[in-house]
mmCIF file of the C-alpha atoms, coordinates in Angstrom:
data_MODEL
# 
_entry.id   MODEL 
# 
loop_
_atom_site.group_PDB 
_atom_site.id 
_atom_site.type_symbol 
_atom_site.label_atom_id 
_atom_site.label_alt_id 
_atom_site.label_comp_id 
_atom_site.label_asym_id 
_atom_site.label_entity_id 
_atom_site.label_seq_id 
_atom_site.pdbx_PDB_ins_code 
_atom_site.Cartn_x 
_atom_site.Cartn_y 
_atom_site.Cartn_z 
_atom_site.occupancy 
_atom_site.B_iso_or_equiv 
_atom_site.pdbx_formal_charge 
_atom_site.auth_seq_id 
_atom_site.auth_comp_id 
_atom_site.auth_asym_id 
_atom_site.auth_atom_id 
_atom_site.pdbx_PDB_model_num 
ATOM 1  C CA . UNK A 1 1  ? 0.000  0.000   0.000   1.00 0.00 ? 1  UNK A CA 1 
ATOM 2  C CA . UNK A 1 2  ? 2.630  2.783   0.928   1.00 0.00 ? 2  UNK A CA 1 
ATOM 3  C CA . UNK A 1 3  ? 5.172  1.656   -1.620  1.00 0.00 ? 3  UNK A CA 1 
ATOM 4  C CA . UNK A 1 4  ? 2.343  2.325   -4.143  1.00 0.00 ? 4  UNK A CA 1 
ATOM 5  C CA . UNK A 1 5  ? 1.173  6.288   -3.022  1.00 0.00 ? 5  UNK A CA 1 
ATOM 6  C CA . UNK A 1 6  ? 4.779  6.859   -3.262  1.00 0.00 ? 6  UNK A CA 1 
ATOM 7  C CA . UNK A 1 7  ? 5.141  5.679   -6.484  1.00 0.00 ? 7  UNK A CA 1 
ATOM 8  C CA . UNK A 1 8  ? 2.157  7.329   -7.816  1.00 0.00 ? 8  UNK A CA 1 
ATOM 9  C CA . UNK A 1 9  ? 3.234  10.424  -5.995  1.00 0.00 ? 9  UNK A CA 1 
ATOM 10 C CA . UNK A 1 10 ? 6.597  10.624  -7.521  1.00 0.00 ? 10 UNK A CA 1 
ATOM 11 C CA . UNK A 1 11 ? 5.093  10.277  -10.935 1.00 0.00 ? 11 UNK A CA 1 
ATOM 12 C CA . UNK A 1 12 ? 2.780  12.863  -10.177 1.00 0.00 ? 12 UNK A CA 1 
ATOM 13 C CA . UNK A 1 13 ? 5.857  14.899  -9.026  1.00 0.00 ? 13 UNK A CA 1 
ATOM 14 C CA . UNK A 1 14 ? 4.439  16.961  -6.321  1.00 0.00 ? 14 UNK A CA 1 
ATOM 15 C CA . UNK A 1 15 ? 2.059  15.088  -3.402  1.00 0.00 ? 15 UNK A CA 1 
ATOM 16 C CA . UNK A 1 16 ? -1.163 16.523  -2.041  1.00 0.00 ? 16 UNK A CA 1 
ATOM 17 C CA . UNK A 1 17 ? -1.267 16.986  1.737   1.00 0.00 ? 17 UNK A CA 1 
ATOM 18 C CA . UNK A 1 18 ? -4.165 14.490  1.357   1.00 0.00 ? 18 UNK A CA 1 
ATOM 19 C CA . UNK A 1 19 ? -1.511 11.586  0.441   1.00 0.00 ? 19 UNK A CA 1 
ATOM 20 C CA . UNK A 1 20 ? 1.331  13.406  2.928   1.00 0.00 ? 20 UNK A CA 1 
ATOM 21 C CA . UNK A 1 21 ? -0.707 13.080  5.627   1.00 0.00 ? 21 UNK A CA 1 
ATOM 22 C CA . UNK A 1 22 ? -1.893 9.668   4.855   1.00 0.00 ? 22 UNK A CA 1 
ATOM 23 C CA . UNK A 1 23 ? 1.335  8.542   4.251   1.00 0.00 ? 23 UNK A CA 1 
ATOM 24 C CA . UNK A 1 24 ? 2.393  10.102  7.524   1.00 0.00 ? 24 UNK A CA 1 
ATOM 25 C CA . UNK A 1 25 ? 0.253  8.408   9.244   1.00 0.00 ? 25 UNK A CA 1 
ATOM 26 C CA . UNK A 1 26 ? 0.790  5.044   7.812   1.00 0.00 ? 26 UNK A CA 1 
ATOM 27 C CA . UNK A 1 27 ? 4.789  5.526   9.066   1.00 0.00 ? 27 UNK A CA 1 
ATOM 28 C CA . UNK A 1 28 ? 3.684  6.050   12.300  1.00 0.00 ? 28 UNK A CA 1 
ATOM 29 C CA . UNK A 1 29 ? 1.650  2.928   12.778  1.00 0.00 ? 29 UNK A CA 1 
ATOM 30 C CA . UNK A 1 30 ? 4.591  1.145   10.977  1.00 0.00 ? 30 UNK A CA 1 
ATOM 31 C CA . UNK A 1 31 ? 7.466  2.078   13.370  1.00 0.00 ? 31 UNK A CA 1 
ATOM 32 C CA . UNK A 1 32 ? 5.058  1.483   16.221  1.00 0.00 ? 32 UNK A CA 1 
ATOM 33 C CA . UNK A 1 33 ? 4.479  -1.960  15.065  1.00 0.00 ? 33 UNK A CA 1 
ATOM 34 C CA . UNK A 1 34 ? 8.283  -2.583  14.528  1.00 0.00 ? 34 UNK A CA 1 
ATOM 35 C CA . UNK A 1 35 ? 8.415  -1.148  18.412  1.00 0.00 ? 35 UNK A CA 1 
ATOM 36 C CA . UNK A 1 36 ? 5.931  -3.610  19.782  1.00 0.00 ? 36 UNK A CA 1 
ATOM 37 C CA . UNK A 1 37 ? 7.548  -6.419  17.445  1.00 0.00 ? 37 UNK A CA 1 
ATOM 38 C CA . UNK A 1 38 ? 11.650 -5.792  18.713  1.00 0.00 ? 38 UNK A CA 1 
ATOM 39 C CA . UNK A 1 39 ? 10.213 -5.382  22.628  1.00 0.00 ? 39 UNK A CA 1 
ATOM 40 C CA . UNK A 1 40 ? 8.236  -8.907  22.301  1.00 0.00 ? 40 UNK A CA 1 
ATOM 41 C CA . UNK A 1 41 ? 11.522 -10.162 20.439  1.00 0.00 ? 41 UNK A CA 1 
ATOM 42 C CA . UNK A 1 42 ? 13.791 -8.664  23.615  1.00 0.00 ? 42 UNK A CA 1 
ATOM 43 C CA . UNK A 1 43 ? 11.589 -10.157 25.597  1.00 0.00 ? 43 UNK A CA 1 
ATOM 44 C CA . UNK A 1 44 ? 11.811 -13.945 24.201  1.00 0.00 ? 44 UNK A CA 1 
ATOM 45 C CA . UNK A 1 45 ? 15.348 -13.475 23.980  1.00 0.00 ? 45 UNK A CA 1 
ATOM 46 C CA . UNK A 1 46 ? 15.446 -12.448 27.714  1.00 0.00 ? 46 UNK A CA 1 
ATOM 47 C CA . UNK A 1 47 ? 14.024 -15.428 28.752  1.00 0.00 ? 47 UNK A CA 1 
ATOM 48 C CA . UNK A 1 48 ? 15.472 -18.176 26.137  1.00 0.00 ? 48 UNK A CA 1 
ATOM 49 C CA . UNK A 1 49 ? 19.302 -16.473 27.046  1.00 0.00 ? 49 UNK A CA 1 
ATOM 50 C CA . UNK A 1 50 ? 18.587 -15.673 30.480  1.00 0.00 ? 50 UNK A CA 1 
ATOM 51 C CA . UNK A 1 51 ? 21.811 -17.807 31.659  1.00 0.00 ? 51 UNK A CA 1 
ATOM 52 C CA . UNK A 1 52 ? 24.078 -15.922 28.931  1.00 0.00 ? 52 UNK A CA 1 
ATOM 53 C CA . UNK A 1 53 ? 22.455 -12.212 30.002  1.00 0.00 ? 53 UNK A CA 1 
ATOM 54 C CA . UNK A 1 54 ? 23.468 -12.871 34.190  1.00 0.00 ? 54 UNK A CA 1 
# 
């Protein structure tokens, strides 16, 4: 979905702050997936390496 409003926005050459905003908005919810995803993976690793991390 993102990779295609960018690539109809650089063919359009200059993006409406419709499609800025919505695109803004999708990078938000993106990185804070990626933040829930690497503090669940911290966590497993905690507990599967707990012996190596004391």
């Amino acid at each position: 979905m993102l990779k295609n409003k960018l690539h109809g926005e650089s063919v359009l050459g200059n993006p409406s702050k419709a499609v800025v905003s919505s695109l803004k908005r999708s990078l938000k919810q993106v990185q804070k997936e990626i933040k829930t995803l690497e503090d669940k993976l911290m966590i497993l690793v905690k507990e599967v390496h707990q012996d190596l991390l004391t």
